[in-house]
C-alpha positions as CSV (number, residue, x, y, z in Angstrom):
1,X,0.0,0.0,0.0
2,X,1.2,3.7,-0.6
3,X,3.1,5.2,2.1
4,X,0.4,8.2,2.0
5,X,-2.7,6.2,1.8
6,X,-1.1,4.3,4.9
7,X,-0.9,7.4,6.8
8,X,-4.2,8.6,5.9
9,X,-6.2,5.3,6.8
10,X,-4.1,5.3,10.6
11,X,-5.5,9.3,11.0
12,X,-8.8,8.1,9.7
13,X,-9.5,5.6,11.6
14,X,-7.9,7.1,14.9
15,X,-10.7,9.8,14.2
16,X,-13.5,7.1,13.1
17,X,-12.2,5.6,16.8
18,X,-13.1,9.0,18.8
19,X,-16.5,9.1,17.2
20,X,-17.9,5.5,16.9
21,X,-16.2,4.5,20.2
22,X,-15.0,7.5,22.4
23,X,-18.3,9.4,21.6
24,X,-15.9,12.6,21.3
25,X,-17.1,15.9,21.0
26,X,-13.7,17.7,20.2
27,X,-10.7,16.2,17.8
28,X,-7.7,17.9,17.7
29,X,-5.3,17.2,14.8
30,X,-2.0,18.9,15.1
31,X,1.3,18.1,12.7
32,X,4.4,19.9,13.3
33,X,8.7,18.4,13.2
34,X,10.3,17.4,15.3
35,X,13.8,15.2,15.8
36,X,13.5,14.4,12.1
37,X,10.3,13.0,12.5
38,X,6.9,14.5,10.8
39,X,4.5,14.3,14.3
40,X,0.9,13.8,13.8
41,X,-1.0,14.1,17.0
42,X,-4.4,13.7,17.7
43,X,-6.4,14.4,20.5
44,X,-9.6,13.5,21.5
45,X,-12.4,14.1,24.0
46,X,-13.5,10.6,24.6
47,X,-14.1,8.3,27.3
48,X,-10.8,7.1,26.9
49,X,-9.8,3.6,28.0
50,X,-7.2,1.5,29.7
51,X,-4.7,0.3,26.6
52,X,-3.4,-2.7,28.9
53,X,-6.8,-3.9,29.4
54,X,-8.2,-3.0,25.6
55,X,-8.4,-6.4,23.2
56,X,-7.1,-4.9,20.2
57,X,-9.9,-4.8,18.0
58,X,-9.2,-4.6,13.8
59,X,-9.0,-1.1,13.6
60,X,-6.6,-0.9,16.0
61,X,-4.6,-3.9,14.7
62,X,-4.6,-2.3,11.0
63,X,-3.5,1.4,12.7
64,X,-0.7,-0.6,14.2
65,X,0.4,-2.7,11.1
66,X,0.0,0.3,8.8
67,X,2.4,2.1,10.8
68,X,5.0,-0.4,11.1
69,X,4.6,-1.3,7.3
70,X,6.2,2.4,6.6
71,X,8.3,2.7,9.5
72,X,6.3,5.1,11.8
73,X,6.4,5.1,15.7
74,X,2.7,5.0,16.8
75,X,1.7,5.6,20.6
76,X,-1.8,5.9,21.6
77,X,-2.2,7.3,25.4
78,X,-5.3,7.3,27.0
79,X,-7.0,7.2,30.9
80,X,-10.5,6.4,31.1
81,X,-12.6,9.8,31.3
82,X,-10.0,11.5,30.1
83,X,-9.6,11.0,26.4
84,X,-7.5,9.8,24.2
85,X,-4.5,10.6,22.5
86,X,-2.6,9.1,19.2
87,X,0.8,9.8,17.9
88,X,1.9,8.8,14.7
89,X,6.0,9.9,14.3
90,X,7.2,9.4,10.7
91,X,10.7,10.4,9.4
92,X,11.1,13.1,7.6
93,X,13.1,11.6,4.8
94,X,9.7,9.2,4.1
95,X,7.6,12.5,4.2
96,X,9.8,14.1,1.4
97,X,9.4,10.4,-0.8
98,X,5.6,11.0,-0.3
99,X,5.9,14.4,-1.3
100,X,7.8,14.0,-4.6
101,X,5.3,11.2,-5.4
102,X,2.4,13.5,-5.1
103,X,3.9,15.7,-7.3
């Protein structure tokens, strides 16, 4: 799969996540560099959850894969009641690939 769509379908289904599952009422989507790493992180409202006692369903199975398959750190953080937070790090030199590709 292309290294764009990849990142896409991780942000789209973190957000499809705070919605169908978190029943958030505010995303936040920042992107900014860092450490030669392109940082998406996004932020959600939700009800949040405890990750070591979550059964990684398919959407979080795919978000993890995807990232791997390009070489991207992903973290999710989250406490119940207090939201959720995911943050995809991808290097800089994969961002500039994508970007000649697109062009």
């Amino acid at each position: 799969m292309n290294q764009g769509i990849c990142i896409f379908r991780i942000l789209q289904e973190a957000v499809s996540n705070a919605i169908k599952h978190a029943s958030a009422s505010s995303i936040v989507l920042s992107v900014f560099e860092k450490r030669e790493q392109v940082i998406f992180s996004l932020i959600d409202n939700g009800h949040g959850f405890l990750i070591e006692e979550v059964t990684l369903g398919e959407g979080l199975k795919n978000m993890k894969e995807r990232a791997k398959s390009i070489d991207a750190n992903l973290e999710i953080i989250s406490s119940p009641e207090k939201g959720t937070q995911l943050i995809l790090g991808i290097p800089v030199s994969l961002m500039r690939k994508i970007r000649q590709m697109t062009n």
